[in-house]
N, C-alpha and C positions, 0 to 999 in steps of 0.2 A: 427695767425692760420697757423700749417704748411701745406703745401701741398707736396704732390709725385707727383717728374718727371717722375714716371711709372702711364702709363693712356690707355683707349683703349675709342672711342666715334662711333659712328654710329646713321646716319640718312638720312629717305629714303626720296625722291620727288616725283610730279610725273609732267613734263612738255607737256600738248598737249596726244601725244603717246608715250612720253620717259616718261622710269624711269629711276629717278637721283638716285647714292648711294654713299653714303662718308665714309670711314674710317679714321681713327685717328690713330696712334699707337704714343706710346713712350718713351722711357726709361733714364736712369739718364746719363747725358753730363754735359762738364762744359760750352761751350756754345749752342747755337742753332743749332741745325746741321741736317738740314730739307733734306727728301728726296721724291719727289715730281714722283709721278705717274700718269699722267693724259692722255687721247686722245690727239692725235698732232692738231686735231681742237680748244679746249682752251689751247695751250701753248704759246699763247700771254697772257693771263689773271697768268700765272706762279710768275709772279713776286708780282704780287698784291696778292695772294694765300699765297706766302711765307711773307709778311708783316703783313699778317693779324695772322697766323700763331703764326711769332715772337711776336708780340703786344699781344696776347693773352695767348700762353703758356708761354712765357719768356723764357725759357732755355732745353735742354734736345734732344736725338736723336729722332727725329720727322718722321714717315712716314705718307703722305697723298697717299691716294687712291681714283679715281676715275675711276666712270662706267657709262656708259650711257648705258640703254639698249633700244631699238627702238620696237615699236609694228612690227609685221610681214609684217605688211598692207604696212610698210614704207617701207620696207628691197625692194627695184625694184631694181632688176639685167638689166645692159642695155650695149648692146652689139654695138661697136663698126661696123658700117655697113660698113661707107666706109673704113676700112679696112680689112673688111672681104673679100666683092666686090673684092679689088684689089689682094688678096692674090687666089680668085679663079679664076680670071682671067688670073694671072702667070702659076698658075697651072695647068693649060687649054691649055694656050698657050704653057708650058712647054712638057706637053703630045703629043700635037698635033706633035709638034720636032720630040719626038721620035716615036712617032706613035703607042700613046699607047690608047685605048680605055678607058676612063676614065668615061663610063655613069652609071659603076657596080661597082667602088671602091670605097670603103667609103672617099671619098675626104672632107667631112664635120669633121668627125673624124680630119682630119691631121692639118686642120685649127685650129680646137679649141684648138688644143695644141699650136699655134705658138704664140707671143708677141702681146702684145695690141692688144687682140682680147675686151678683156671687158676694158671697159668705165669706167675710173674711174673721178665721178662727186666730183668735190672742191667745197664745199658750203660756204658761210662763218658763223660767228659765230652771230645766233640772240639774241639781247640785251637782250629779256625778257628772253630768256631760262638761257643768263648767270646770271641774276638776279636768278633764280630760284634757280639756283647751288651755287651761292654765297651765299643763305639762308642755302643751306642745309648743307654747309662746316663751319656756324655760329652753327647753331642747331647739330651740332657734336660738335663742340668744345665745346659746353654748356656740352654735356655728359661727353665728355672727362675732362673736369674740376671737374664735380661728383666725378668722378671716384678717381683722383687727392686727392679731399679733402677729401674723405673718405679713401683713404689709408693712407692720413698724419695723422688723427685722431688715428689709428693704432699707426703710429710712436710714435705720441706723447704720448700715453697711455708707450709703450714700455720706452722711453725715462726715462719719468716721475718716473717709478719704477726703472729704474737702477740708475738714477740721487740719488732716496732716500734710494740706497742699498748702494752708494759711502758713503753717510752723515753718512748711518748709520754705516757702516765701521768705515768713521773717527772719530763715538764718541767711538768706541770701542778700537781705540789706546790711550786716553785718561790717562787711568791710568797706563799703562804701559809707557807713554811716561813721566812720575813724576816720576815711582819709578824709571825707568833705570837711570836717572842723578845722584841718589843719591847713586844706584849701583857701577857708573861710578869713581865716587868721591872718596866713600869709598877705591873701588879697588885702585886707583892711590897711593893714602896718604898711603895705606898698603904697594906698592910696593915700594916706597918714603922711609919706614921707615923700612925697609927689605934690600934692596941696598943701602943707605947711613948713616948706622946707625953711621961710623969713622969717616964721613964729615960733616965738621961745615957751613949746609946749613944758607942762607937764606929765613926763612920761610913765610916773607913778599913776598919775588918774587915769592916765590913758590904760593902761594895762589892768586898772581894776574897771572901766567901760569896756574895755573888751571882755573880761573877765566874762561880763554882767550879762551880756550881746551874746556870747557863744553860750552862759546857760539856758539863755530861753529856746534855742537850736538842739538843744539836746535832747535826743528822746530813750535814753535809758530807760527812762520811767517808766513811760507806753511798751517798748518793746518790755518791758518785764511782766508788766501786766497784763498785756495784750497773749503773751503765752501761759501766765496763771490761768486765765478767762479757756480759753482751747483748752489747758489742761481741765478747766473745772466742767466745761460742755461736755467732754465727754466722762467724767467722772458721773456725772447729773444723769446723763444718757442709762448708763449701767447700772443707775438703781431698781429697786426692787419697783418702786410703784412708777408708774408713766408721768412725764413731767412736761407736759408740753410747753404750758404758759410759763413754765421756769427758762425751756431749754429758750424762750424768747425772748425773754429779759438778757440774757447770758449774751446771745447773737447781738442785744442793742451794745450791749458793754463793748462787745469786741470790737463794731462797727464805730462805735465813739472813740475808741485806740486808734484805729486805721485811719479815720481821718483827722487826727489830731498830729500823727504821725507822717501822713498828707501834706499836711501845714508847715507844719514846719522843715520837713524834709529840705528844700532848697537846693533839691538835687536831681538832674534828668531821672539817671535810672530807676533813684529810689520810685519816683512818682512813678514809673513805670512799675515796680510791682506792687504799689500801693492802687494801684488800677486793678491787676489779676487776684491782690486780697477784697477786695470791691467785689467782685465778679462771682469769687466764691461764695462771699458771705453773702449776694444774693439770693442764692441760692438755696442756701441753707434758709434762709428766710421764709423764701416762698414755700419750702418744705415742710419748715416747723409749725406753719399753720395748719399742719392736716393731722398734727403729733396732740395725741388725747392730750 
């Protein structure tokens, strides 16, 4: 069954008075190449996020995203006293120096803009909550997988048709690839009995040089292989596990048949659908790089 490395998943939680949210993104890589968004509160838990990650999607440019959003109730602003304290008492003491009356200047204003006036509280990270987030980054990847396998279903439909537009191609070179040998043939022996007419050839050699000249024109071989290789891509396609970098290797095979069979063709038409098998197998190319 194939699947796509392009995928998007989401799933919400909800912990106490936090809501958890997860995103998934991610698109075709050749390996895993995870980029990780989270609060600096769970970036201990970063590493175990990223395993879970690779174990699950196997390969592909990966973004995780996480949010934690807090009910209002939670959100306590708390202000830093005793350095508030001290910072009014400088400034007291400081006025007093110069003998400035300081009971009508906004001295509270000036405070609140200087350093570590607000308290910032380091909590640590509670178990249950991270259980809760470690569900929901499960329960994405469940989406994210959806997602995956219905866009491989896509390929595979796509796949599937151009695989049986190649075959059909190559039974369509079929009879021009009988009559061109016999074309081939003809013309030599003509041109043989046109320029050597005063020469006392031998006609035994001559016929085992032709012999020799018309096997290397022969493409039996390619076309037989050339339809194992399409029988075997789609045989690959239909296994149970995703085969991308296989279904790519297959595509090079095929594409080494077509133009070998290019080559030696020596025939208008053939080259002409040795052109529309090109065209396909494009295609297929540029596909299989998104196939897990």
């Amino acid at each position: 069954m194939l699947k796509s490395m392009t995928g998007f998943g989401k799933a919400v939680n909800e912990f106490e008075n936090k809501k958890v949210t997860i995103e998934i993104k991610s698109l075709n890589s050749k390996q895993a190449d995870i980029i990780a968004k989270i609060p600096s509160l769970y970036k201990e838990k970063e590493m175990e996020l990223r395993n879970m990650l690779t174990k699950a999607l196997n390969r592909g440019k990966i973004e995780l995203s996480v949010w934690i959003d807090q009910n209002e109730v939670e959100k306590k602003i708390q202000f830093n006293k005793a350095v508030i304290k001290n910072y009014h008492l400088q400034l007291s003491e400081l006025a007093e120096s110069l003998n400035r009356d300081v009971s009508n200047e906004p001295i509270m204003d000036i405070i609140m803009r200087l350093p570590d006036v607000m308290k910032t509280e380091i909590r640590e990270l509670d178990e249950k909550e991270w259980l809760v987030i470690k569900q929901t980054v499960i329960d994405a990847i469940s989406e994210i997988e959806k997602f995956r396998a219905q866009e491989g279903k896509v390929l595979g439909t796509d796949f599937k048709n151009r695989i049986k537009q190649i075959e059909s191609l190559l039974a369509q070179i079929e009879p021009f690839a009988e009559s061109r040998i016999e074309k081939v043939k003809e013309r030599i022996k003509q041109n043989f009995k046109e320029n050597l007419k005063e020469i006392d050839a031998d006609n035994n050699r001559f016929e085992q040089e032709l012999i020799y000249y018309l096997e290397k024109l022969d493409i039996t071989e390619e076309k037989v292989r050339l339809a194992n290789h399409c029988s075997y891509f789609i045989e690959t396609m239909e296994d149970n596990e995703s085969q991308g970098k296989k279904l790519g290797f297959i595509a090079q095979e095929i594409g080494r048949e077509v133009n070998t069979i290019g080559s030696k063709a020596n025939h208008v038409e053939i080259q002409k659908i040795v052109v529309q098998m090109k065209d396909e197998l494009e295609k297929i190319k540029e596909q299989v790089l998104n196939v897990l």
